[in-house]
C-alpha positions in Angstrom: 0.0 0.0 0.0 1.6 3.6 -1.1 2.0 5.8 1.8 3.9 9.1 2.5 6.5 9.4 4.8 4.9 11.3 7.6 1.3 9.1 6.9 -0.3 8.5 10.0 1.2 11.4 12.0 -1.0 12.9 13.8 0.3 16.0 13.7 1.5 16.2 10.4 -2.4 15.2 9.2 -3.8 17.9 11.9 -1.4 20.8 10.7 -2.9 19.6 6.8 -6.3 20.2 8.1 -5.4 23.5 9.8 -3.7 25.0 6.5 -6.3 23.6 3.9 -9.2 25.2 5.8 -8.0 28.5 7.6 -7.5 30.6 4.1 -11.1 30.7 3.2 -12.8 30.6 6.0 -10.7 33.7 7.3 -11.0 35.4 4.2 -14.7 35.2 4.3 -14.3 37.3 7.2 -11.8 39.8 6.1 -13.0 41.0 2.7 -15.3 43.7 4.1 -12.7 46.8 4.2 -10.9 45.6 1.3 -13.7 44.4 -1.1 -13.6 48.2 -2.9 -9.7 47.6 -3.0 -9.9 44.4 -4.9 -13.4 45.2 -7.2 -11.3 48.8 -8.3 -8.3 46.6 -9.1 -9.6 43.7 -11.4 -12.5 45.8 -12.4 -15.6 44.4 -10.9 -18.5 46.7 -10.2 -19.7 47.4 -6.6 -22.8 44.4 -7.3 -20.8 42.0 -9.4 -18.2 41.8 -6.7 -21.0 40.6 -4.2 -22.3 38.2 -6.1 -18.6 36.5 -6.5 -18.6 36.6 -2.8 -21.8 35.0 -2.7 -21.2 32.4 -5.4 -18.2 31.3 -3.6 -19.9 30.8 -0.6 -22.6 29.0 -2.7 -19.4 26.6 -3.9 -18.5 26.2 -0.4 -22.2 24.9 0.6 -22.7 22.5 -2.5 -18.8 21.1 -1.9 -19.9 19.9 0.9 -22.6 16.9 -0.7 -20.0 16.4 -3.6 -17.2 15.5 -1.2 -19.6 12.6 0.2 -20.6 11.1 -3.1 -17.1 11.2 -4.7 -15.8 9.7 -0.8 -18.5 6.7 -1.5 -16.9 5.7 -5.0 -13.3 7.5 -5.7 -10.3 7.0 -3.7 -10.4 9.4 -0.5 -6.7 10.5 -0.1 -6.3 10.7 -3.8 -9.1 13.0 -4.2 -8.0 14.6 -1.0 -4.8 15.0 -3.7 -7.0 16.9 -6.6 -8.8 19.1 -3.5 -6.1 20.7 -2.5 -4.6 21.1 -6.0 -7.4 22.9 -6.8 -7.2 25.1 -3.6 -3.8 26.3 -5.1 -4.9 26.8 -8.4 -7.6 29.2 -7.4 -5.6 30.8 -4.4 -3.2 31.9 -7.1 -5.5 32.5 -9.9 -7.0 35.3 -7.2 -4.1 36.5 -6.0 -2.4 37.3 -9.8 -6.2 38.2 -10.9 -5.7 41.1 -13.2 -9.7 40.9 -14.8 -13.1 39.6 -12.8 -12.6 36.2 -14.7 -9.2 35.6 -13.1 -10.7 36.6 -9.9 -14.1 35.1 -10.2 -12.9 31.5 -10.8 -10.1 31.7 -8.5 -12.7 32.6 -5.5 -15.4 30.4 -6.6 -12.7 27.5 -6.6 -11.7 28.5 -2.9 -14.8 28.2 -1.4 -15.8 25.0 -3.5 -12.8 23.1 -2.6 -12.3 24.1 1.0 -15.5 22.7 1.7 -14.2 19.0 -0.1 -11.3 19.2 2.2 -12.8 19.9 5.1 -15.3 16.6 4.8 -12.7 14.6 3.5 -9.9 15.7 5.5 -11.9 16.3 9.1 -13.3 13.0 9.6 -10.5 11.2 9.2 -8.8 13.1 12.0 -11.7 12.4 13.7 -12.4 8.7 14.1 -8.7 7.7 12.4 -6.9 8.2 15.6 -7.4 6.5 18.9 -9.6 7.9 21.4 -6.6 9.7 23.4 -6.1 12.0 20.3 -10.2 13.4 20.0 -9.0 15.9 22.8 -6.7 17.3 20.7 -8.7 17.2 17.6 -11.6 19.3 19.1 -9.7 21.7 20.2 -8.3 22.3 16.9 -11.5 22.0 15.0 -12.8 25.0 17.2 -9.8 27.2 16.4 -9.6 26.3 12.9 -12.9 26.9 12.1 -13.9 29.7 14.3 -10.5 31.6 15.2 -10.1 31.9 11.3 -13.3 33.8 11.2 -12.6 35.8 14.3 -9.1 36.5 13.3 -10.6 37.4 10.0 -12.0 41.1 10.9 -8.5 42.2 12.4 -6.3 40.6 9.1 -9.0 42.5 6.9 -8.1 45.7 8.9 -4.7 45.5 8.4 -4.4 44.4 4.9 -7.6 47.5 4.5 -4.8 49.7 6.3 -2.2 49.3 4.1 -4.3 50.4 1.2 -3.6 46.7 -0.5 -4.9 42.6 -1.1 -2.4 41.3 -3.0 -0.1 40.7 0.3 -3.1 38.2 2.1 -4.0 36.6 -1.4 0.1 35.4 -1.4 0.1 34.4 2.0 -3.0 32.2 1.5 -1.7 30.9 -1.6 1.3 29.7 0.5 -0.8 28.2 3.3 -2.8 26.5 0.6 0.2 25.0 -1.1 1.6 23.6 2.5 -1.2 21.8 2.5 -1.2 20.4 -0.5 2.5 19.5 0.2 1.7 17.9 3.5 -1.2 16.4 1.8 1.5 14.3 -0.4 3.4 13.7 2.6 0.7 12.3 5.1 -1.0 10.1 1.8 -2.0 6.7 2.7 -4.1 4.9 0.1 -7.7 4.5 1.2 -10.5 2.7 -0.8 -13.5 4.3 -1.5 -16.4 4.0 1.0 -19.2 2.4 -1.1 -17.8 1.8 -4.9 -21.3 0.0 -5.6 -23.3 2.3 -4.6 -25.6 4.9 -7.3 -24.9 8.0 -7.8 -27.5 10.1 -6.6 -27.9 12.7 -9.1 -31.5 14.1 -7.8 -29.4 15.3 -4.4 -26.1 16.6 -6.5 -28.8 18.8 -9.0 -30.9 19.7 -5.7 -27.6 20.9 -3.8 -26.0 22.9 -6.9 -29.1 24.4 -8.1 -30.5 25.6 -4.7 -27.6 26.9 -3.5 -26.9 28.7 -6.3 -30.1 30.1 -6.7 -30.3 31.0 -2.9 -27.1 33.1 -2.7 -27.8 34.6 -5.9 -30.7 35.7 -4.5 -29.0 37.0 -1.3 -26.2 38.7 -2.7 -28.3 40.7 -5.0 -29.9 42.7 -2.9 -27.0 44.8 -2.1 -28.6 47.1 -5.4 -32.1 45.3 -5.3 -35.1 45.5 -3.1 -36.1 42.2 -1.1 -39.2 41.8 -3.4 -37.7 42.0 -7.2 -36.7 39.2 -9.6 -33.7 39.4 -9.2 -33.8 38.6 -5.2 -36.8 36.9 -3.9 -37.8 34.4 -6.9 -34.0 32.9 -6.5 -33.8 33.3 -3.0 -36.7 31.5 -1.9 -36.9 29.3 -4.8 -33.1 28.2 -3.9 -34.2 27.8 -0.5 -37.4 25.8 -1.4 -35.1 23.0 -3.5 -32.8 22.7 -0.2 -35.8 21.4 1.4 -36.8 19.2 -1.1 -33.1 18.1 -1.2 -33.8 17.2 2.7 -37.0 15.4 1.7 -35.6 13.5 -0.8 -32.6 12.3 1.0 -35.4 11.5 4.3 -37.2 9.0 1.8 -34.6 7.5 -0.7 -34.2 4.1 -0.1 -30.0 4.3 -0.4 -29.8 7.9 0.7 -26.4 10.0 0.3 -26.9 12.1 3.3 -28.4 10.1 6.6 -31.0 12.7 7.2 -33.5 9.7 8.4 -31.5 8.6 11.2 -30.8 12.5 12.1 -34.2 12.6 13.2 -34.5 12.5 16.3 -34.1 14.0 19.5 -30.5 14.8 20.2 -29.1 15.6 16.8 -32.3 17.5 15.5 -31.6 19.9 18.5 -28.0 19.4 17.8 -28.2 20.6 14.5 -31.0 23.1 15.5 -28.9 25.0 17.7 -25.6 24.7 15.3 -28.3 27.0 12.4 -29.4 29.6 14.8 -25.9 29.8 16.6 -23.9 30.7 13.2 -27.0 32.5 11.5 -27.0 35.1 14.9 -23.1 35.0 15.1 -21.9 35.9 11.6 -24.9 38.2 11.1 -24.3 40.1 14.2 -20.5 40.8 13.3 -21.4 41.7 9.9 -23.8 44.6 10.9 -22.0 46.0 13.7 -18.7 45.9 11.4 -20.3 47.3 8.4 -22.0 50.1 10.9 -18.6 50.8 12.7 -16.5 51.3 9.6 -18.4 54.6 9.0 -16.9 56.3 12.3 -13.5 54.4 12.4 -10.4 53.1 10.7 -10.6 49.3 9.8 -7.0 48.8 11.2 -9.2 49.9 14.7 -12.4 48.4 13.8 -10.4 45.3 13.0 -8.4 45.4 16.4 -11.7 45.8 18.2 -13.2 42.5 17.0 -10.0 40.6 18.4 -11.8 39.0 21.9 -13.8 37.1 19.6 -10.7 35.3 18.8 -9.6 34.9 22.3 -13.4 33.7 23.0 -12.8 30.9 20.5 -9.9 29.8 21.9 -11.4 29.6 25.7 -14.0 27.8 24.2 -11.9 25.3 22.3 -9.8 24.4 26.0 -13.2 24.2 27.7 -15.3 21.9 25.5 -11.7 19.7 25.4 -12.6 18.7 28.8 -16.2 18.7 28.3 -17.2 17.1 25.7 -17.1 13.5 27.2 -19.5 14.5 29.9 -23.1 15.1 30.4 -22.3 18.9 30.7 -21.8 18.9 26.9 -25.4 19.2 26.3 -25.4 22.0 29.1 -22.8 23.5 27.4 -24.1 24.1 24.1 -27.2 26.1 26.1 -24.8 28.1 27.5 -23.5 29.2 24.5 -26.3 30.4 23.3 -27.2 32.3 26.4 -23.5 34.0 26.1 -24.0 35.0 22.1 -27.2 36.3 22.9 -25.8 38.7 25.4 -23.1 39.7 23.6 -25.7 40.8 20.6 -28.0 42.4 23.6 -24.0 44.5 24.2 -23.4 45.5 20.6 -27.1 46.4 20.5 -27.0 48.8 23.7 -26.1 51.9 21.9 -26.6 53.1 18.4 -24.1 52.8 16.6 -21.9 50.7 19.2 -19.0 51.9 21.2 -15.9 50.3 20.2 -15.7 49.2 24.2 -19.1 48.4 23.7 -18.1 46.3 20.4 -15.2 44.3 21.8 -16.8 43.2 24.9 -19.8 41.9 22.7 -17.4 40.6 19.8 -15.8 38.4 23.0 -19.2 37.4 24.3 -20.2 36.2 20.6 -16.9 34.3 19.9 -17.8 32.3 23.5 -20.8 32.1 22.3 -20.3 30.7 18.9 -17.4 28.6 20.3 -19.2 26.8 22.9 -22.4 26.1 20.3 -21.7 25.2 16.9 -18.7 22.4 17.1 -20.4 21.0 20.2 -23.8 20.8 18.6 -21.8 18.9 15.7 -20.3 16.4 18.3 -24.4 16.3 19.4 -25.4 15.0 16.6 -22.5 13.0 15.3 -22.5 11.0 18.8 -26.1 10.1 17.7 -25.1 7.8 15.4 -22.0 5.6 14.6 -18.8 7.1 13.8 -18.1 5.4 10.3 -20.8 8.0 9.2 -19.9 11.0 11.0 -18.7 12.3 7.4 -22.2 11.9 6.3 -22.5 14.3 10.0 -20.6 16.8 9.3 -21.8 17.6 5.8 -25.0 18.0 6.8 -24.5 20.0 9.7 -22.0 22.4 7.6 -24.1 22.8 4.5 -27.2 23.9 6.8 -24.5 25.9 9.0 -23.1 27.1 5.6 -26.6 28.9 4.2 -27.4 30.0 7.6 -24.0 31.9 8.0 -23.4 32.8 4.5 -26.6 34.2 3.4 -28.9 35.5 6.6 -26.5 38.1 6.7 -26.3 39.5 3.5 -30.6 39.6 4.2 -30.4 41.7 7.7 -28.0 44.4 6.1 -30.5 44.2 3.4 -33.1 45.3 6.3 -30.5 47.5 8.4 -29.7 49.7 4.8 -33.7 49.9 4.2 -35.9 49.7 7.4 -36.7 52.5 9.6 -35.2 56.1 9.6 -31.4 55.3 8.6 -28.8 52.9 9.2 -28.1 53.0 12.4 -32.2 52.0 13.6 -32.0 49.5 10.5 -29.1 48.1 12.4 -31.0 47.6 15.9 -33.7 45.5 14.4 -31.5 43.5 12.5 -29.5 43.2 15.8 -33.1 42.3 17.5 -33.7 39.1 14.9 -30.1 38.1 15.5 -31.0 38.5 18.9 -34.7 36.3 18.2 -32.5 33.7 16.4 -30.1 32.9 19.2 -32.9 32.5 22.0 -34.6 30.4 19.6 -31.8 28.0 18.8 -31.4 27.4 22.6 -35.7 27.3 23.6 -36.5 25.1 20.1 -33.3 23.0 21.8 -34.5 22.7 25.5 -38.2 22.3 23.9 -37.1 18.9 22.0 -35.2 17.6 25.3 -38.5 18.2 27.5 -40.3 16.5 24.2 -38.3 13.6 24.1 -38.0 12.9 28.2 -34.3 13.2 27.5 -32.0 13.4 30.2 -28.5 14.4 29.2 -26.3 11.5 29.0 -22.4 11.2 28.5 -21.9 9.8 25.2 -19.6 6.5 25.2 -16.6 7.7 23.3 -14.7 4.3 23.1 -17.9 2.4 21.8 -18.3 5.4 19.9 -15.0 5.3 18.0 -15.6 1.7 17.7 -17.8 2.3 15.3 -19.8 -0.6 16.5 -22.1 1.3 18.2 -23.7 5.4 18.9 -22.7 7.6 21.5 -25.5 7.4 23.3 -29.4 6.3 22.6 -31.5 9.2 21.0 -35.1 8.8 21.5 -37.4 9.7 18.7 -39.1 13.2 18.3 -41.7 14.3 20.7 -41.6 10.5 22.2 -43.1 11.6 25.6 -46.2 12.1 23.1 -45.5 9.2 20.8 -45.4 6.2 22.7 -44.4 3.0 20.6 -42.9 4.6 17.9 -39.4 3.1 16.9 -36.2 4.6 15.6 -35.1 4.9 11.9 -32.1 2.7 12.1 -30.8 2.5 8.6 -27.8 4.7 9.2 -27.0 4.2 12.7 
């Protein structure tokens, strides 16, 4: 079997993950000051520039089902291979772009192919290691994926500052190519999961076609009003054909994604409280941010967002120790509780105080930190671990249109509801605000549903992959008496 020479190092394959999904997923968060910079340089108008933002995040939610049907019938690690290649190409097809096309397809190809990596590369990490190592690995799934966004805000300032883009571009197009490096190094030949299986072309056209459709539909309304055809017929048609992609994949007899088995108490809440914690977060950041700009210098905006970061990390040590406990459930509710009162800070005065802004920005990253990975590890203890792949992409494409395009909507609302920007802002603050709390009452509703008290999941049987975590009853069974579980996928 043909191996690299560092395959199986644990944290040789951990430092891959880190560098093949930190340079979008900060960039996502640092292209507000220097999006002008960049549209002004390759000569893309104020609306065609947000829609290549939004198509990118678009490729970043659809890359997440085409990474689990090319893991059930192509060779992981080599595809793992192409991924990254394709990272590189388009990190240095943006960073040379000298017209939108350059730029355009580079992005596009960033936010597609971070999104393979990340459900190729994280699972493996996961469940390939023994139990001693998932300490590790939480930790640095909670930095990677949150401290790049809350770093992102502060890197934007200071590129914004130096009245340039090229210089981050480079830099990511180096991260991306050590990862593609220690992707060679770290490759151990693995089969594909399911080479029999069909291809399920319904959930691939479903995935593409709704995303695209529903961040089209969300980016342009940056020059368009909510109700116009260009905005609400994709928007909520895109949205409409992710939830027949969801019913389809619910009654399929050989489904791709293993929405069936996800429903029931403990990962529907899971995966409840993941939506509402990255829809408040990211949105809340966004419209203080965009609001800020107009009285400061991104450099200082930037610098003011930085306790988010350090609230990721605090997070990340924290749910290290308690993920193996009952308190994990706890945890996630406590998250919640802390990002909404760090939107009820940034909302206190109009427009925020920087003071006002970083001790909220802290509170959110806490927040965010102690929610989203931990509602992941929710659901994914739920069923076995051979499928938390299946898991994780449907936790981050939900988490991915949730993040990515309710924010574009509530500055949408904040630009064009009430008597300027800075009341639109307070009631687009006040839904973020709506969407927290309701992540963590929907959450506590399904437990009291379910008669669920919080158990400690089983991590060895868990990693086994003989068995779940831990039992999760079926929805609303304190009503329901006699109904089984749908165990096709557990």
């Amino acid at each position: 079997m043909r191996q690299g020479p560092l395959a199986g190092r644990y944290p040789a394959v951990a430092a891959m993950v880190v560098f093949a999904l930190v340079p979008y997923l900060a960039l996502s968060a640092a292209l507000g000051p220097i999006t002008p910079i960049i549209a002004r340089d390759v000569d893309l108008g104020p609306q065609a520039m947000n829609v290549t933002l939004g198509m990118a995040n678009a490729g970043y939610a659809v890359g997440t089902v085409l990474a689990v049907q090319f893991a059930q019938r192509l060779p992981q690690r080599r595809m793992l291979l192409v991924y990254g290649t394709l990272l590189l190409v388009g990190s240095v097809l943006t960073a040379s772009a000298v017209n939108p096309g350059m730029f355009i397809v580079g992005h596009v190809l960033q936010g597609l192919c971070t999104s393979l990596l990340l459900i190729a590369a994280v699972p493996p990490l996961i469940i390939g290691y023994p139990a001693s190592r998932l300490r590790s690995t939480v930790v640095i799934l909670n930095v990677c994926i949150f401290g790049a966004v809350a770093l992102g805000p502060v890197v934007g300032g200071i590129q914004a500052n130096a009245h340039g883009w090229r210089p981050l571009f480079w830099v990511v197009t180096g991260i991306a190519a050590a990862a593609l490096v220690l992707s060679a190094l770290t490759f151990q030949e693995t089969p594909p999961v399911d080479p029999g299986s069909p291809i399920d072309y319904p959930a691939l056209g479903l995935a593409t076609v709704g995303c695209v459709a529903a961040f089209f539909g969300a980016s342009e309304l940056l020059t368009h009003p909510f109700v116009s055809a260009y905005t609400i017929g994709p928007l909520l048609g895109g949205l409409g054909l992710i939830v027949v992609l969801f019913i389809h994949e619910y009654t399929a007899k050989r489904p791709l994604l293993c929405v069936g088995s996800l429903v029931s108490t403990l990962p529907v809440a899971g995966v409840v409280a993941a939506i509402c914690a990255a829809a408040a977060s990211v949105s809340a950041i966004s419209l203080t941010l965009d609001l800020l700009a107009r009285h400061t210098t991104p450099l200082r905006l930037g610098l003011t967002y930085l306790p988010e970061f350090g609230g990721a990390v605090i997070t990340a040590a924290a749910f290290s120790v308690i993920f193996r406990t009952r308190w994990l459930h706890y945890y996630v509710l406590v998250g919640l509780l802390l990002l909404s009162a760090g939107i009820v800070i940034m909302n206190g005065a109009t427009p925020p105080t920087l003071p006002l802004a970083g001790v909220g920005s802290g509170l959110v990253g806490i927040g965010v930190g102690a929610s989203v990975v931990p509602a992941l590890f929710i659901a994914g203890f739920s069923l076995r671990s051979n499928n938390v792949q299946r898991v994780f992409a449907i936790v981050e494409l939900l988490r991915a249109v949730a993040a990515f395009m309710v924010a574009p909507i509530l500055l949408h609302v904040a630009a064009s509801v009430g008597n300027g920007i800075d009341s639109g802002t307070r009631t687009a603050l006040w839904v973020c605000l709506a969407l927290s709390l309701a992540g963590a009452l929907i959450g506590v509703g399904l437990y009291a549903a379910g008669r669920v008290r919080p158990p400690a999941p089983s991590v060895q049987g868990w990693m086994s992959g003989q068995e779940p975590g831990w039992f999760s009853p079926v929805l609303f069974s304190r009503f329901r008496p006699g109904v089984e579980q749908d165990e096709s996928c557990l």
